[in-house]
N, C-alpha and C positions, 0 to 999 in steps of 0.2 A: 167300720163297716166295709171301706175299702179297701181292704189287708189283701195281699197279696197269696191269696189263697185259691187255688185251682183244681178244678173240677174236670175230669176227662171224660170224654163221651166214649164208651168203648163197652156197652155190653147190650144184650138185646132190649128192645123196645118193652118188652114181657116182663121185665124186671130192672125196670130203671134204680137207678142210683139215685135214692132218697137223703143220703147223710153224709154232710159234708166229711172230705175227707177219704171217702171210699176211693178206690180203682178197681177197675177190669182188665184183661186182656184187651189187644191193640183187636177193633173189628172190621170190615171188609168196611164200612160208610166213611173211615179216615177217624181220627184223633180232634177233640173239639176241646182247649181250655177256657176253663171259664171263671171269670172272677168277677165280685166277688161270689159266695155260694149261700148268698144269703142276704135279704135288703130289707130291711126295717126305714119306711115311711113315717113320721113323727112330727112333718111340719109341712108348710109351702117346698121345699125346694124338692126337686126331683132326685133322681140316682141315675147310674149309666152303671151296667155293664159290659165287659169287655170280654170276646171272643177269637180265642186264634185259633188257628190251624196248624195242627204240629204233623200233619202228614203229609204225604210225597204227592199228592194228587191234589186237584181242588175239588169241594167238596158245599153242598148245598144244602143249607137245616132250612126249616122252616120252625116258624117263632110263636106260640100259642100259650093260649092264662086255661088253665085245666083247677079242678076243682078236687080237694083231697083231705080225707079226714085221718084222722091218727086213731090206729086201732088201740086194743089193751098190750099188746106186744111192740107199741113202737112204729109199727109200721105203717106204710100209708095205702089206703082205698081210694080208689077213682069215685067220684059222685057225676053221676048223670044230671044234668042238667033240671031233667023232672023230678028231682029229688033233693035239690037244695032248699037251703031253706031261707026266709026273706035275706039275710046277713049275707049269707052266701053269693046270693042275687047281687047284692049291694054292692059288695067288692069287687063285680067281675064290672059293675057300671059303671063303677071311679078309677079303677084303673087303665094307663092309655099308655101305651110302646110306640118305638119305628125304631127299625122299619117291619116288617114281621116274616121278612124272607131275606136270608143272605144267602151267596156263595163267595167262598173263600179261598185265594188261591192259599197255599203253601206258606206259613208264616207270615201271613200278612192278617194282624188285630183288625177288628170291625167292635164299636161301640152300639149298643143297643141305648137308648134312650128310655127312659119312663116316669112316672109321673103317678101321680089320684088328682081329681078335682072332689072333693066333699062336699055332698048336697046340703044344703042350707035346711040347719033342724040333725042333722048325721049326730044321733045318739051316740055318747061317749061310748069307746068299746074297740075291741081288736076286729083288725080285719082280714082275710088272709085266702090267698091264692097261690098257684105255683106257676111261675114263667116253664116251660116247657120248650127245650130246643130240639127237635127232631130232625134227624138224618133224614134227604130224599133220596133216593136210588136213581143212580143214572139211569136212564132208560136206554134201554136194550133192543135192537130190533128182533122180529121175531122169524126164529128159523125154523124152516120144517124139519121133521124129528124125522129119522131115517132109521130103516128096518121093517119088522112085521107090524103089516097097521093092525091087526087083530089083537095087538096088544091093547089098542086103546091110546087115551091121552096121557101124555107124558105131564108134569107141570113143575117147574122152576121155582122153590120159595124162595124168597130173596129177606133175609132180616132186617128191621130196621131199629135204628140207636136211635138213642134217646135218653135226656137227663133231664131234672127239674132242680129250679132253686125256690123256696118258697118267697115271695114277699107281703111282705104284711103294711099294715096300715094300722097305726095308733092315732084314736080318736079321744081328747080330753087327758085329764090326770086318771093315767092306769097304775098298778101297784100289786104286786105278786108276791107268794111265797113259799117255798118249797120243802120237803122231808125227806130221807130217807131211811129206809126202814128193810131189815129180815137182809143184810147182804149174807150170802153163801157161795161155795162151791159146787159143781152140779157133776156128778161124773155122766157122761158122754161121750158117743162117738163119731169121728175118731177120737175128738178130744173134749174135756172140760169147760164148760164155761161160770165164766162168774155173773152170778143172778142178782137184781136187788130191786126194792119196790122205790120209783119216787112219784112223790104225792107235789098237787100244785093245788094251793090256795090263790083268791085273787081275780080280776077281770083281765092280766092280761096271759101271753105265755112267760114260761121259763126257757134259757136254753144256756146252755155253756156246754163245762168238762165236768167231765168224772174223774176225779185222782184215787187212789188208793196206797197208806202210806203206813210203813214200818212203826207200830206206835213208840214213844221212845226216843228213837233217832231221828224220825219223822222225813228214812230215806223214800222218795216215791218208785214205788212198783210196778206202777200202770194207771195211766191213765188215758182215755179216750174223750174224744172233742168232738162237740156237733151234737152234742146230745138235748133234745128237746120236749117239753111236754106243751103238748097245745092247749086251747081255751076250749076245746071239747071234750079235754077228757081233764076228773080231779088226780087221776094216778094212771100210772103203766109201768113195764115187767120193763126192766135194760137187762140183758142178756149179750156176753162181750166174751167171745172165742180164748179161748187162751190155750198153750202150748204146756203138754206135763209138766215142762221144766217153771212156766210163769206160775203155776197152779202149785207146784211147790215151793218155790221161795214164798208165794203169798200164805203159803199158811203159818197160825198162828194170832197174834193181838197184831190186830189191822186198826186205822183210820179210816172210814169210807169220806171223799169232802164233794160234793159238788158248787162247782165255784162260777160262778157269773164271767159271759163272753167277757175278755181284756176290754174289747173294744168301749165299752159300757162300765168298765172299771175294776170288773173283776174281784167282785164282792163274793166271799163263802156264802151260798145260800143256805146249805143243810150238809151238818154232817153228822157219825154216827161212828162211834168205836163196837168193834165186834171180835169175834175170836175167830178166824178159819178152819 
């Protein structure tokens, strides 16, 4: 759980980085690593996360539990508060951080703290929220705009960063289990990507890799990490870019295997041989 795996903050707030693993371009709020990019709660003890600064300035997030659900495609929805539902409630009550504002000079780690307290009676079941670290914007003082005033108001957007890691909360003995099913090639532009359906059975989530391997020799092809299905959906699309040249060596008699985080032992949970 605490693998040395980091997270960079580096693309607009509009479109945060959901899936471990991703990067951005470097953005005007500075560079934020963060590890790890993903925290599974299971017992009493807490977790810490850990946040550097890999840029040249110091630099100010603020620290917030935001709520997000997993569409058919993978991707995640912000939920409004007046729109959660009791569970949802529940997680944002048991979970507790510090501190929920840093600034960081220039390579200097800051540890985030956190924790659940589970209410007495806490129905066996998954829990799940997303820590949220957001970019603040130095503040600017404000200068009068020079020229024709008949032009009107001038106005300054300024973007702001921001990433999420989800963390979840297991309540009682949970037990999951996964499929994959219909992998293909998808022509697309610029380029191809390879499609496939995975299905979860079970009260909790699933998450690991995706491998895809030369049936045979059982060289691997490609494979992608961080891939999850939540407790609110039974199945979703993974949809994984790939380059003419990836999209021609894979074809042919593939393996598809989805394999359980190392961290957790790295058990196949579903695989599926197919033709390209």
């Amino acid at each position: 759980m605490f693998s040395a795996i980091f997270r960079r903050i580096s693309a607009p707030f509009a479109a945060l980085l959901v899936m471990a693993g991703l990067t951005a371009p470097a953005g005007a709020a500075g560079d934020l690593l963060v590890a790890p990019t993903r925290i599974v709660l299971d017992g009493p003890r807490g977790a810490e996360v850990v946040l550097n600064n890999i840029g040249s300035a110091p630099a100010t997030y603020r620290i917030s539990l935001e709520l997000r659900r997993m569409r058919a495609d993978g991707s995640l929805e912000d939920i409004p508060l007046d729109n959660a539902t009791p569970q949802e409630r529940a997680t944002l009550d048991m979970l507790f951080y510090s501190p929920r504002r840093v600034t960081l000079p220039p390579n200097q780690p800051q540890t985030i703290r956190l924790g659940a307290r589970a209410p007495e009676g806490l129905a066996d079941g998954e829990y799940r929220a997303h820590l949220l670290f957001r970019a603040v914007p130095e503040a600017r003082p404000v200068v009068a705009s020079e020229g024709d005033p008949q032009r009107g108001v001038s106005i300054s957007l300024t973007p702001i960063y921001g990433v999420t890691i989800p963390v979840i909360i297991r309540q009682g003995t949970l037990q999951a289990t996964a499929g994959l099913a219909n992998p293909r090639i998808v022509a697309g532009e610029p380029n191809p990507t390879l499609e496939l359906e995975i299905s979860r059975q079970g009260n909790r989530s699933v998450y690991g890799e995706i491998q895809v391997l030369r049936q045979g020799s059982g060289e691997v092809l490609m494979q992608a990490r961080g891939v999850a299905v939540y407790t609110e959906r039974d199945q979703r699309t993974l949809a994984l870019p790939l380059s003419p040249e990836q999209a021609a060596v894979m074809r042919g008699p593939v393996i598809v295997r989805y394999i359980e985080d190392r961290d957790v032992g790295g058990a196949t949970l579903a695989e599926v041989e197919a033709v390209l």
